[in-house]
Backbone bond lengths (Angstrom), bond angles and torsions (degrees), N, CA, C in turn:
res aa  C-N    CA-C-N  psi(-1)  N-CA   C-N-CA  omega(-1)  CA-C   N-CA-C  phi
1 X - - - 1.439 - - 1.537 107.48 -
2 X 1.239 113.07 129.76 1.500 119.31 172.13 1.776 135.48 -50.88
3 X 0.691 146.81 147.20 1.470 133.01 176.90 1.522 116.20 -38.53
4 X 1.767 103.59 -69.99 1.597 122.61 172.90 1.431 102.92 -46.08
5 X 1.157 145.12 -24.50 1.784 121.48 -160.69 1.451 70.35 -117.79
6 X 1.438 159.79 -39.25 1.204 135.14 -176.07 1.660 120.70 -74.65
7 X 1.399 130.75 -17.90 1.384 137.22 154.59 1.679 103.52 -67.47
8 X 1.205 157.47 -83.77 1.215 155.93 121.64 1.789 92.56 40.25
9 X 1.174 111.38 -92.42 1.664 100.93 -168.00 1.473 111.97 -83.58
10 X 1.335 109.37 31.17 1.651 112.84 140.32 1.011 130.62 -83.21
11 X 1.606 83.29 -53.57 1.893 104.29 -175.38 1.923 110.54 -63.57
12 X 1.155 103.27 -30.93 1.674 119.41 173.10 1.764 97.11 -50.77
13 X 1.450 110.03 -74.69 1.382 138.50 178.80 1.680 105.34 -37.70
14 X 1.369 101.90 -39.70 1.792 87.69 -173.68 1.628 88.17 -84.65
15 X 1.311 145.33 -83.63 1.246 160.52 -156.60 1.645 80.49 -35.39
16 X 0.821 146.74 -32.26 1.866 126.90 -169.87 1.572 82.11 -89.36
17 X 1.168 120.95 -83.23 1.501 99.86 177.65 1.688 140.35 -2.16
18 X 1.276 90.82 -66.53 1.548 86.88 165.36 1.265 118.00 -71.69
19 X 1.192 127.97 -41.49 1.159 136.71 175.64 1.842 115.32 -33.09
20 X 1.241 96.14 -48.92 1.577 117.57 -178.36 0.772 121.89 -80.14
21 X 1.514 134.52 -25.94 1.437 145.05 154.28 1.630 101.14 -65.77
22 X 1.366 115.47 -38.77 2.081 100.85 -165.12 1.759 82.81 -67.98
23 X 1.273 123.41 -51.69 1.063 124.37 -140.50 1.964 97.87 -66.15
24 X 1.046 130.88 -28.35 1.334 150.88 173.45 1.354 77.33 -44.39
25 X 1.919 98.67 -91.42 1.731 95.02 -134.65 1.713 106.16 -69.40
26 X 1.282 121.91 10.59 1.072 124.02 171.33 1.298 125.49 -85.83
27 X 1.433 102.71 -12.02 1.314 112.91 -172.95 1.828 105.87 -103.36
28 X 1.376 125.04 -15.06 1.501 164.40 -159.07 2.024 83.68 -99.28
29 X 1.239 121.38 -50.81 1.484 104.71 -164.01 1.857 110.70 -87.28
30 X 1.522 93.54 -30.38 1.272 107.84 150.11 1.047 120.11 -15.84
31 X 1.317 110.40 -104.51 1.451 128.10 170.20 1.635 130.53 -28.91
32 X 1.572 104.97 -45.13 1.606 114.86 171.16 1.457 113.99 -64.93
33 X 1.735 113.93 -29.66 1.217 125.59 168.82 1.418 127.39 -51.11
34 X 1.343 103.58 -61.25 1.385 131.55 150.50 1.652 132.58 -16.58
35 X 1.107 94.36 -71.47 1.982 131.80 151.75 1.590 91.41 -29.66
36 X 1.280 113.69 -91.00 1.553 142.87 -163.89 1.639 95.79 -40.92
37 X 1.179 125.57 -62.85 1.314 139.01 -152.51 1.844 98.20 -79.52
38 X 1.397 110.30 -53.13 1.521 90.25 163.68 1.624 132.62 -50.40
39 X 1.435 98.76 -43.92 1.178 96.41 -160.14 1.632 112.89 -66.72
40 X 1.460 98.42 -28.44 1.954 114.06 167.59 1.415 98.25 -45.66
41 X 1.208 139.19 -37.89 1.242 133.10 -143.71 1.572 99.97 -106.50
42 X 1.029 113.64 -45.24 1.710 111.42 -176.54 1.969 92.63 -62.85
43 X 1.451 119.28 -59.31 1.635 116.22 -176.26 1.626 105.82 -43.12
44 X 1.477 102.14 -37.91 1.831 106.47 -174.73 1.455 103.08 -47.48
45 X 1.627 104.99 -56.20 1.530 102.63 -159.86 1.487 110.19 -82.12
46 X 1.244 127.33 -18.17 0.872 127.17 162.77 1.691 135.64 -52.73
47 X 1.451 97.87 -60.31 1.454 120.18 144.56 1.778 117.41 -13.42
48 X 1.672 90.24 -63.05 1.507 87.38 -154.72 1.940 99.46 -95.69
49 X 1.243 119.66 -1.46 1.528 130.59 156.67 1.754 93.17 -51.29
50 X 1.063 94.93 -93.52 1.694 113.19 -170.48 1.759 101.22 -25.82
51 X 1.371 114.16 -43.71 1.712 98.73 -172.97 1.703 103.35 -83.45
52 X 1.090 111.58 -32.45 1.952 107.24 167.95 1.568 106.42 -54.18
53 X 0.929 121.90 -28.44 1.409 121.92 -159.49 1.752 110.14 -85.50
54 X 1.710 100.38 -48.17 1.795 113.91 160.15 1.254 122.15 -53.36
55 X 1.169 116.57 -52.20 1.311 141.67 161.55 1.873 108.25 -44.78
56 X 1.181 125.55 -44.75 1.489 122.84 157.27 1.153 124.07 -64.35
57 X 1.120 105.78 -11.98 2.078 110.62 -149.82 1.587 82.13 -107.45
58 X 1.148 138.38 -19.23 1.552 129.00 -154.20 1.115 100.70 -95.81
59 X 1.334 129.55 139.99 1.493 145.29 179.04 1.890 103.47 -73.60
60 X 1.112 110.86 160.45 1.372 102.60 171.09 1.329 120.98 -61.48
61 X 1.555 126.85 162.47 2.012 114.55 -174.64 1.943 76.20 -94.57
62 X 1.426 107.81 173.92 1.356 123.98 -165.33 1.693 80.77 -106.44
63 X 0.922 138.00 -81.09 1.627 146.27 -150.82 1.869 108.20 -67.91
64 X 1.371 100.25 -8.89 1.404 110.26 -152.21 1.803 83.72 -51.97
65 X 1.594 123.66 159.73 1.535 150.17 172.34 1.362 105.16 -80.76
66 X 1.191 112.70 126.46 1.464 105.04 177.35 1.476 121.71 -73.60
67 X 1.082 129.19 171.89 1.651 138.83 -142.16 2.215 98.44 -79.09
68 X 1.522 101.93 -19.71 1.460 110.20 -174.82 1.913 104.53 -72.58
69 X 1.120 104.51 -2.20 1.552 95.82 -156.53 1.828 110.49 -101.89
């Protein structure tokens, strides 16, 4: 193999390298993202249980405006 086609599939060789490492921790934030985004979602629904539920529990307001206003 020549010099030139053997520098060439270094430089190939390093660039996948990095390549494979971005692609890792990219694939690593993913996942933590993932994590993050469920867990927003279970507190969401939870969240919004608990205000249906106050929202049941509350007696009517006396002064409250009727729904035309």
């Amino acid at each position: 193999m020549d010099k030139e086609t053997e520098e060439r599939f270094i430089a190939l060789e390093t660039k996948f390298a990095f390549m494979e490492d971005f692609v890792s921790k990219l694939q690593n934030e993913v996942v933590e993202q993932a994590k993050t985004i469920e867990a927003l979602r279970t507190e969401n629904r939870l969240i919004s249980e608990r205000l249906h539920d106050i929202a049941d529990s509350m007696e009517e307001i006396p002064n409250r405006k009727p729904p035309h206003y």
